[in-house]
MARRO-827270 format. One line per 8 residues: their letters; for each residue x, y, z of C-alpha. Coordinates in nm, 4 decimals. Last residue first. Example, Ala and Ser with C-alpha at 12.3 -4.5 7.8 and 13.67 -1.06 7.14 Angstrom:
BEGIN
SA> 1.3670 -0.1060 0.7140 ~ 1.2300 -0.4500 0.7800
END
This chain:
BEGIN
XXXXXXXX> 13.7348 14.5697 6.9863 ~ 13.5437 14.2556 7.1394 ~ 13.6661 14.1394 7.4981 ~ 13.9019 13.8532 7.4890 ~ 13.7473 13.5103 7.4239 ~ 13.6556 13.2925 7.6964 ~ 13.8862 13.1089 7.9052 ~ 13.6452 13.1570 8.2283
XXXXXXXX> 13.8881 13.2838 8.4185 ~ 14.0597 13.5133 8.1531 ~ 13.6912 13.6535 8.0528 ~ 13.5916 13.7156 8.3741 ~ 13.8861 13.8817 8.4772 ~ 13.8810 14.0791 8.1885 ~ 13.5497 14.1990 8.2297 ~ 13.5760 14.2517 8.6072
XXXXXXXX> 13.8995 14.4774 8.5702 ~ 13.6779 14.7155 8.2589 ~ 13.3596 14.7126 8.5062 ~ 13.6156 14.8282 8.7717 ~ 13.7488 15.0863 8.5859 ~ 13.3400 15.2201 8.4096 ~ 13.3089 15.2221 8.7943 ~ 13.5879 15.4286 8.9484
XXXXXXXX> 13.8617 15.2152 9.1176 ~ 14.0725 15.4224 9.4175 ~ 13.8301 15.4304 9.7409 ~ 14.0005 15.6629 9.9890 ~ 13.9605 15.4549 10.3556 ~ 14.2001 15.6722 10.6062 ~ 14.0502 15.4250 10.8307 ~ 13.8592 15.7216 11.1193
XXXXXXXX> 13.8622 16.0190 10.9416 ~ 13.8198 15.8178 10.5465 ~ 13.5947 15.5738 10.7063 ~ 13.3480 15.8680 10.9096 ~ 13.3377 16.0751 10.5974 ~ 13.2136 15.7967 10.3574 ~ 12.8667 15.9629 10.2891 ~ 12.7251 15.6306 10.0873
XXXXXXXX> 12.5223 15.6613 9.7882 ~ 12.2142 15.5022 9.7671 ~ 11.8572 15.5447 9.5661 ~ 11.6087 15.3064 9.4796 ~ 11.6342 14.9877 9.7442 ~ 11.4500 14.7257 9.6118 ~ 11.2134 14.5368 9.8432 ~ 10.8826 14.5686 9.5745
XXXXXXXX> 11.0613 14.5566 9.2681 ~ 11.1228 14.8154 9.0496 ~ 10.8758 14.8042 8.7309 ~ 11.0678 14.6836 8.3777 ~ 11.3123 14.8872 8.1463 ~ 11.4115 14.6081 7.8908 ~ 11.7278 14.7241 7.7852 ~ 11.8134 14.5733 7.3742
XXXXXXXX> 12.1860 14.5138 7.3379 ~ 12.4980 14.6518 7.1752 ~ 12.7650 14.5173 7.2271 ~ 13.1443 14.6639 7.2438 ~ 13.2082 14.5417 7.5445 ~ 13.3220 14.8417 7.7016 ~ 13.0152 15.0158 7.5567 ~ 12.8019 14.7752 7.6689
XXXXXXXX> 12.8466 14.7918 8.0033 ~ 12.9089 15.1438 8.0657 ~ 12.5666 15.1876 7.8984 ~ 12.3698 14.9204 8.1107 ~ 12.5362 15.0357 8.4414 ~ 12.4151 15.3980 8.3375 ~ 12.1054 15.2527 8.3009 ~ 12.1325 15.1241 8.6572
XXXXXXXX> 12.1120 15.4416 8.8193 ~ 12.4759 15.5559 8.9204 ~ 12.5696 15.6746 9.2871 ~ 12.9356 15.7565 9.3742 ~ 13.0635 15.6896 9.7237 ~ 13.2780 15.4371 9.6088 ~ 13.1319 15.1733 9.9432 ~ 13.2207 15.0934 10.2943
XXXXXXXX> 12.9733 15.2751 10.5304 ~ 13.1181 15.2622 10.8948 ~ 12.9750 15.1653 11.2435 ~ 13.2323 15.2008 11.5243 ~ 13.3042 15.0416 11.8607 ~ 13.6942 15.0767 11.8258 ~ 13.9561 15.2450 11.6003 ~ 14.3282 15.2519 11.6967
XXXXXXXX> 14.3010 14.9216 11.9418 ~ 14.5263 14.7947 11.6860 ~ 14.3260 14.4934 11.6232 ~ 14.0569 14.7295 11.5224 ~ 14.2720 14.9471 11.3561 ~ 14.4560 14.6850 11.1413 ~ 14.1097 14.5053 11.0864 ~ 13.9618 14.8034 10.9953
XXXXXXXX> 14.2692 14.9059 10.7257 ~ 14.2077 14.5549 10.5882 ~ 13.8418 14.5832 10.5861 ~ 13.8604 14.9246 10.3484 ~ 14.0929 14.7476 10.1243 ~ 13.8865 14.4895 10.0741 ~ 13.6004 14.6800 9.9443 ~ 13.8230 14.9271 9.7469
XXXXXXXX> 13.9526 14.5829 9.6006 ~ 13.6005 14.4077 9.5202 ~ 13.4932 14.7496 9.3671 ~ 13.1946 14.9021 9.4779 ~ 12.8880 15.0125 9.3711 ~ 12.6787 15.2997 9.4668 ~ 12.3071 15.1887 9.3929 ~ 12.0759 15.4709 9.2021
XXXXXXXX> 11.7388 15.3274 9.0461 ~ 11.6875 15.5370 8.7466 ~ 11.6243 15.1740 8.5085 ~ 11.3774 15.0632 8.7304 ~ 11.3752 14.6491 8.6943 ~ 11.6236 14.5995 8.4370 ~ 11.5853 14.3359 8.1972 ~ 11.9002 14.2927 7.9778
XXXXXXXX> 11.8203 14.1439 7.6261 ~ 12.0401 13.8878 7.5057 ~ 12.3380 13.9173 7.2982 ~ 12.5188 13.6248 7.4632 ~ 12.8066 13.8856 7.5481 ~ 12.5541 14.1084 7.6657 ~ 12.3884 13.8367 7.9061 ~ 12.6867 13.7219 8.0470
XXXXXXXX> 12.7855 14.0893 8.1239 ~ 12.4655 14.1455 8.2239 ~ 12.4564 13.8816 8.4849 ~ 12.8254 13.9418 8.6355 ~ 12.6570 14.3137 8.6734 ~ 12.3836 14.2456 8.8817 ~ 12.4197 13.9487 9.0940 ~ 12.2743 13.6015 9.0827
XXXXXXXX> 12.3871 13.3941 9.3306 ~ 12.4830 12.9859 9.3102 ~ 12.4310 12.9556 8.9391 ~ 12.5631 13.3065 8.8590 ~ 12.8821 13.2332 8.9977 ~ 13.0146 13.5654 8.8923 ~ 13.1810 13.7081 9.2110 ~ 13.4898 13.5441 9.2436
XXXXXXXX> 13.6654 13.9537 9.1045 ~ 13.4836 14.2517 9.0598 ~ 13.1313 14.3573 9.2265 ~ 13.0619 14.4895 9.5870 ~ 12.6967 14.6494 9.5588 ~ 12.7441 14.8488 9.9019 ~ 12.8337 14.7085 10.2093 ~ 12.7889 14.8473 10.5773
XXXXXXXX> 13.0449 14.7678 10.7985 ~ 13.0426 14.6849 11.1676 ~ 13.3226 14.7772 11.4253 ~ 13.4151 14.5559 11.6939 ~ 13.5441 14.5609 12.0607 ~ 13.3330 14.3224 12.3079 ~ 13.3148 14.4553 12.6528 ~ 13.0673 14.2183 12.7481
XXXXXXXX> 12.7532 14.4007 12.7884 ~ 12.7897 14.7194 12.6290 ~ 12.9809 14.5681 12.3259 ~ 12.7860 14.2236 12.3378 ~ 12.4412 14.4888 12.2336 ~ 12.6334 14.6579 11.9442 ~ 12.6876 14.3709 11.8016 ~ 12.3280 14.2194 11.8858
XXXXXXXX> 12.1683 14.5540 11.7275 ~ 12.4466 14.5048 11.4076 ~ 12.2616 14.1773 11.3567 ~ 11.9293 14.2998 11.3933 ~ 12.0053 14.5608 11.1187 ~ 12.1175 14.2411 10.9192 ~ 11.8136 14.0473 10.9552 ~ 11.5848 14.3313 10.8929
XXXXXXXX> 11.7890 14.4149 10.5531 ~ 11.7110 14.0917 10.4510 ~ 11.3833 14.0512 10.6106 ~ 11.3057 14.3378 10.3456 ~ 11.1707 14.7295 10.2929 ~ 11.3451 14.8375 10.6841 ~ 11.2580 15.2093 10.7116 ~ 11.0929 15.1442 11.0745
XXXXXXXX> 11.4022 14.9796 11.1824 ~ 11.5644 15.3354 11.0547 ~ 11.9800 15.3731 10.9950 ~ 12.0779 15.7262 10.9090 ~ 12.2929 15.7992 11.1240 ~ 12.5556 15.6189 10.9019 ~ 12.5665 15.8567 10.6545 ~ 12.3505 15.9122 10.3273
XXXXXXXX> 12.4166 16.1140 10.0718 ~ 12.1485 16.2710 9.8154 ~ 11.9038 16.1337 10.0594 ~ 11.5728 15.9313 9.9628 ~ 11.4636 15.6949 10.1828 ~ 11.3680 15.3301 10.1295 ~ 11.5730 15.1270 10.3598 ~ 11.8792 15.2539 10.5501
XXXXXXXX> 11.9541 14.9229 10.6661 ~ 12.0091 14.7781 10.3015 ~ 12.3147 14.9602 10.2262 ~ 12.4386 14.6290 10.4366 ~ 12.5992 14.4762 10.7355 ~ 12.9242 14.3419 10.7886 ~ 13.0599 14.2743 11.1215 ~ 13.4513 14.3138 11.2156
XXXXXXXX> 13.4442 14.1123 11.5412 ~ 13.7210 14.1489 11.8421 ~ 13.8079 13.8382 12.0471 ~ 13.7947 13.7596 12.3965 ~ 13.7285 13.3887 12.3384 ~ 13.3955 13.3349 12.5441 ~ 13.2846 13.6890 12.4067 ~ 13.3860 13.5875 12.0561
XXXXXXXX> 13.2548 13.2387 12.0759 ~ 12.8839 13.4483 12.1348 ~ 12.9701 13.6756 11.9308 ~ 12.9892 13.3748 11.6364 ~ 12.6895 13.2463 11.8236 ~ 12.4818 13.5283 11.7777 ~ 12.5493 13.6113 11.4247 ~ 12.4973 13.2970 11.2658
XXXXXXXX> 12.0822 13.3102 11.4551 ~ 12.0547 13.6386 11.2884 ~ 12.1409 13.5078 10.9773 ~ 11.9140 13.2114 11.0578 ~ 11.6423 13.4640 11.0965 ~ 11.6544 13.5488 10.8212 ~ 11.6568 13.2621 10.6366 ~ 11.2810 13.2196 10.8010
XXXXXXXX> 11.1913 13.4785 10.5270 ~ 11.2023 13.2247 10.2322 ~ 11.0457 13.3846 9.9464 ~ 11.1504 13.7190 10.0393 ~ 11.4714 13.5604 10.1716 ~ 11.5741 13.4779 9.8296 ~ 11.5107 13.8111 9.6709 ~ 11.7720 13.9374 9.9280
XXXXXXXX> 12.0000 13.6979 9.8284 ~ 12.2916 13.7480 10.1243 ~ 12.1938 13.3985 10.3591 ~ 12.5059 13.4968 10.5653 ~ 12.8559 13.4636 10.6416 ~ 13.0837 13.7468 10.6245 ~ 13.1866 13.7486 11.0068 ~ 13.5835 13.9177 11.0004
XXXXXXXX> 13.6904 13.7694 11.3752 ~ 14.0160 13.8708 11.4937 ~ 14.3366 13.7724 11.7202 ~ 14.2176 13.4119 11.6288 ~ 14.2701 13.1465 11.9069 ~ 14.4846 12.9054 11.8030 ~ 14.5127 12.6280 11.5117 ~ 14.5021 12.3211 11.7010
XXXXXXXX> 14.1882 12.3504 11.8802 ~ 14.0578 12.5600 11.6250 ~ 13.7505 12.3003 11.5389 ~ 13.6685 12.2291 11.9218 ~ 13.5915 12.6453 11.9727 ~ 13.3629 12.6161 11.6457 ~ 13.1789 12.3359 11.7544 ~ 13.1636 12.5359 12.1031
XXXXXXXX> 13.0332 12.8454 11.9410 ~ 12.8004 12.6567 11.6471 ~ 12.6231 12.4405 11.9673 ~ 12.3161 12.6508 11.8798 ~ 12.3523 12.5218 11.5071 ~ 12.3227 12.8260 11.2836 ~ 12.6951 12.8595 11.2142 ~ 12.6752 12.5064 11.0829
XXXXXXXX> 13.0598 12.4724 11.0632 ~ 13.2621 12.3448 10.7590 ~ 13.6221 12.3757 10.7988 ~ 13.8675 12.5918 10.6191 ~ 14.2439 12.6569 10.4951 ~ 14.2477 12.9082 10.1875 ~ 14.4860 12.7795 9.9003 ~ 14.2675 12.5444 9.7443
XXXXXXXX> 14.1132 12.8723 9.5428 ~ 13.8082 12.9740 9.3620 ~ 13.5462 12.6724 9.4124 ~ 13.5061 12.7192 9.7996 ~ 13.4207 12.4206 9.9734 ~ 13.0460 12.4441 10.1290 ~ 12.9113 12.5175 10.4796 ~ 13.1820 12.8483 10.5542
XXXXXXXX> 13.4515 12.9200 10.8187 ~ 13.7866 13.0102 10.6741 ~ 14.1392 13.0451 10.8749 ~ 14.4008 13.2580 10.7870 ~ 14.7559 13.3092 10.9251 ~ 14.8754 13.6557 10.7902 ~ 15.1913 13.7392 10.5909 ~ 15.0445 13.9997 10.3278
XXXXXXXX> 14.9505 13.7773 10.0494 ~ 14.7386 13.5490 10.3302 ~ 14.4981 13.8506 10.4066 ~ 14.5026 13.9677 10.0620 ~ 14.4010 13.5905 9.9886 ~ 14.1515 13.5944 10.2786 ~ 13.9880 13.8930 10.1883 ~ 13.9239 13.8105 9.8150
XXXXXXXX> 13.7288 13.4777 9.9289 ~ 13.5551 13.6387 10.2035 ~ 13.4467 13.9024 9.9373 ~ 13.3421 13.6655 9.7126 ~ 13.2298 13.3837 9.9043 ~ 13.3783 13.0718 10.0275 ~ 13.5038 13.2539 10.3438 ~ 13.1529 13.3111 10.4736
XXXXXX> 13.3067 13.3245 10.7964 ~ 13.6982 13.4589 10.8420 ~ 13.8948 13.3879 11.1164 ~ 14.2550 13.6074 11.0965 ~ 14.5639 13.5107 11.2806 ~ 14.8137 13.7986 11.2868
END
């Protein structure tokens, strides 16, 4: 099967197009800068918000094929970031577009992925993908991607155009702790533990259902089968453990698997944050078979030593 992947310099892009390439797949990454994990991935650099980015694209694959699938990672993803500079989000939007835009000219199913962050700031002790609100929407973040999945859904009833979208949920593990390119949650307080500095936590009981970078890619692997397939069609799906934990808990996990003990700084929640999530996964397990496997004190264990074999650092403190 020939896979395109955008965003492929990323974490999960990154992860998916090894697994991709481990099982016999042709892969071929889309993203603006090199990717620092492997040399084994081949990719181009593309301007996905150009408005020629569908025809660029087109030219670029000239001599690889047309894809039999589309995975479209790529995105300004820093929530925070977008805050400060909203007009990002509209770039996202503008990525979108014009990859379904060479999908419609190409005939080619998309695999979208969207975000926890469509729900907005609701409390439900589960929430399912019914859920979605516009009116919910707490950042241009979240508004970008819910206009994303509006386009997707939008080239389906228009064009025809198969896909299913994905909302992600605080993926973690494995090429995720460039901390000087994207801050993210726990590859920061892991650095910060083992430098024995404090971590500041802004709302301590906020609940976030995080993922494993292998349950994640799992779960796009069996929709990329399906999709391909024809099995599964024209579906939104949450992607996540399905387990909610307030970021406390993170801290305490944390630390006790390192072995460090560290002062919590318990600060105000931020304005956009999201407080509460945990994903009802009942459409991906009926329609995927998804079954996440990696619990999170597991995956905080994997992402440890990972982290410290990558980085050559010393092994974790016993």
């Amino acid at each position: 099967m020939r896979i395109l992947i955008t965003g492929v310099s990323g974490q999960i892009g990154t992860n998916l197009a090894l697994r991709c390439l481990a099982e016999g797949h042709e892969v071929y990454g889309i993203d603006l800068r090199a990717n620092s994990w492997t040399t084994l991935i081949r990719q181009s650099h593309c301007d996905l918000t150009h408005p020629c980015a569908s025809t660029t694209l087109a030219q670029l694959l000239t001599s690889w094929g047309t894809p039999d699938i589309v995975v479209h990672l790529a995105a300004h993803a820093k929530v925070h970031q977008l805050v400060l500079e909203a007009h990002k989000a509209l770039e996202n939007i503008a990525m979108t577009q014009h990859i379904l835009e060479y999908c419609r000219i190409q005939n080619v199913p998309i695999i979208f992925s969207s975000s926890r962050e469509v729900y907005g700031n609701v409390y439900r002790p589960e929430t399912s993908e019914k859920d979605a609100d516009f009116t919910q929407i707490t950042s241009a973040y979240a508004a970008s991607k819910l206009s994303g999945e509006a386009l997707v859904y939008s080239y389906a009833r228009c064009y025809e155009l198969p896909y299913i979208v994905f909302r992600l949920s605080n993926v973690y593990g494995r090429f995720d702790n460039d901390l000087k390119r994207m801050e993210r949650v726990i590859p920061l307080f892991i650095q910060n533990i083992q430098h024995d500095k404090s971590l500041k936590v802004f709302g301590s009981n906020k609940v976030l259902d995080f993922t494993y970078i292998d349950d994640c890619i799992d779960g796009i692997m069996l929709g990329i089968d399906c999709l391909v397939t024809g099995r599964v069609r024209n579906e939104t799906i949450n992607l996540a453990r399905s387990e909610g934990h307030t970021l406390n808990q993170l801290c305490l996990h944390l630390t006790k698997t390192l072995n460090i003990e560290v002062e919590i700084e318990d600060l105000p929640m931020q304005t956009v944050a999201v407080y509460h999530y945990v994903a009802n996964l009942k459409r991906a397990r009926e329609l995927l078979g998804f079954a996440p496997k990696v619990s999170l004190p597991e995956g905080l264990h994997k992402a440890i030593i990972w982290s410290h074999e990558h980085l050559g650092k010393n092994h974790i403190r016993s």
